[in-house]
C-alpha positions as CSV (number, residue, x, y, z in Angstrom):
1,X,-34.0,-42.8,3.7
2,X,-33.5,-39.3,4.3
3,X,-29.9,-37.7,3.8
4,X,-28.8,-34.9,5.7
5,X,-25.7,-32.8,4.9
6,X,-23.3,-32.6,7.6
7,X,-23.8,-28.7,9.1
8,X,-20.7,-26.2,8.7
9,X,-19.9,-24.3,11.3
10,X,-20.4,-20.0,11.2
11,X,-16.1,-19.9,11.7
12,X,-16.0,-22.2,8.7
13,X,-18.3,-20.4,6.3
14,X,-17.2,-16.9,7.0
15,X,-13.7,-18.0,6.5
16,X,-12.1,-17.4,9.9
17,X,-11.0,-20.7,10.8
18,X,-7.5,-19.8,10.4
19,X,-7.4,-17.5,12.9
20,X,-8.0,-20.0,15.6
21,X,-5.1,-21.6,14.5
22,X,-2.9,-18.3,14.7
23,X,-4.0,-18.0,18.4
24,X,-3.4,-21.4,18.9
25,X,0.1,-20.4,17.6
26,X,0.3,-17.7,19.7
27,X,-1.8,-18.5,22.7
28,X,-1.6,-22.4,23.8
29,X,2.2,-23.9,22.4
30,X,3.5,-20.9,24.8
31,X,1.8,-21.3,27.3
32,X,2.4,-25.3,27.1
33,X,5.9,-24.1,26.9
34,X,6.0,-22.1,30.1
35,X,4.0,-25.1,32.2
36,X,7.3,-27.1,31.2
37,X,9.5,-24.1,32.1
38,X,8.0,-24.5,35.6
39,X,9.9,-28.6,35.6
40,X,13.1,-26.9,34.3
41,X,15.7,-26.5,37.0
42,X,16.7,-22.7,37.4
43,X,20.4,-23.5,36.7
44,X,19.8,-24.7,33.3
45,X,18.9,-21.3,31.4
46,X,20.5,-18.7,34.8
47,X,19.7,-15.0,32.8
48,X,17.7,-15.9,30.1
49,X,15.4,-17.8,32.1
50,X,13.0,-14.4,32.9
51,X,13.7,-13.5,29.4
52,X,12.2,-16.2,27.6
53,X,9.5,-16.8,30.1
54,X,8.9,-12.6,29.3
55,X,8.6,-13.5,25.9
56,X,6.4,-16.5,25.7
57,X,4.0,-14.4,28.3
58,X,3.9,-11.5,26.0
59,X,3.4,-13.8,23.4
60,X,0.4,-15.2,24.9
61,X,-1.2,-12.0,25.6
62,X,-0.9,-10.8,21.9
63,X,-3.0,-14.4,20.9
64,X,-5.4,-13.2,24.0
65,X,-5.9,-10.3,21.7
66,X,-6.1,-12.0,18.7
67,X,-8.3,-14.4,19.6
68,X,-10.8,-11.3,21.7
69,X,-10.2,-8.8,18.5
70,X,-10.5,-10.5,14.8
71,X,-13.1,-13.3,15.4
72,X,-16.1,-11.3,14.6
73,X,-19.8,-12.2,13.4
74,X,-20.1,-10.0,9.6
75,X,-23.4,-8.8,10.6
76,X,-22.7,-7.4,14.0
77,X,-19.4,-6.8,14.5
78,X,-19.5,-8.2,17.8
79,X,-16.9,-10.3,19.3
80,X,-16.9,-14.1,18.9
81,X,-14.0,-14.9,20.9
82,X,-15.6,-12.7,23.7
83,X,-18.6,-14.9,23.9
84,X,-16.7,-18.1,24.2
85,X,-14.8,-16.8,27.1
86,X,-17.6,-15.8,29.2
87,X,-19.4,-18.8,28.3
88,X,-18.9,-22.6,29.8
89,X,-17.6,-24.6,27.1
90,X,-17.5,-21.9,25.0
91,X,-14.3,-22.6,22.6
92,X,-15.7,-25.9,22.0
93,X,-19.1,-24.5,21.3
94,X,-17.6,-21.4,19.1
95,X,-15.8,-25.1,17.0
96,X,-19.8,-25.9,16.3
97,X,-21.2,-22.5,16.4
98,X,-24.2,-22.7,13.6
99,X,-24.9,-19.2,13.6
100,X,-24.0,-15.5,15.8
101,X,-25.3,-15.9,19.6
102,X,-25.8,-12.0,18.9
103,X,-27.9,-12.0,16.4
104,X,-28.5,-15.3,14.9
105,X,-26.7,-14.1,11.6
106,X,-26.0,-17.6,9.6
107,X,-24.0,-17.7,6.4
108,X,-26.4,-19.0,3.3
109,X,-23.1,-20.9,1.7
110,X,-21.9,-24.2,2.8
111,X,-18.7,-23.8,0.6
């Protein structure tokens, strides 16, 4: 019986898993936040409604940014973040990504 050893993703072995969860920080719990905002009657927060929807928007673009700018492949600098959006099912795919669509860089290390 042949054993196989479950393959590690490029985000995983170049370390940059924890930026997905900064733009998830920054990108999907506001935006989650400002689909609810929509059920909210206008009474309930009167001048700090624009505010905080403001905030939450800007918010969302600086994870936009994050998510476009730091998620790199080491060998080409290109963007990996850039590639998922312009490709269907592309933040799932970037999740299982085994190596740079650019350049088929792939990390040596499964550590």
């Amino acid at each position: 019986m042949v054993t196989t050893t479950p393959s590690v993703s490029l985000l995983h072995k170049t370390k940059q898993r924890w930026k997905l969860v900064v733009v998830f920080v920054l990108f999907v719990i506001p935006g989650l936040i400002l689909v609810l905002l929509l059920f909210v009657p206008w009474n309930v927060f009167e001048k700090k409604r624009i505010a905080i929807q403001l905030l939450l928007t800007g918010t969302g673009v600086v994870g936009l940014t994050v998510f476009l700018a730091t998620l790199r492949c080491p060998r080409c600098r290109r963007s990996l973040g850039r590639w998922a959006l312009t490709n269907s099912s592309g933040v799932f795919r970037l999740l299982a990504l085994q190596r740079c669509p650019y350049c088929g860089f792939e990390e040596a290390g499964n550590k």
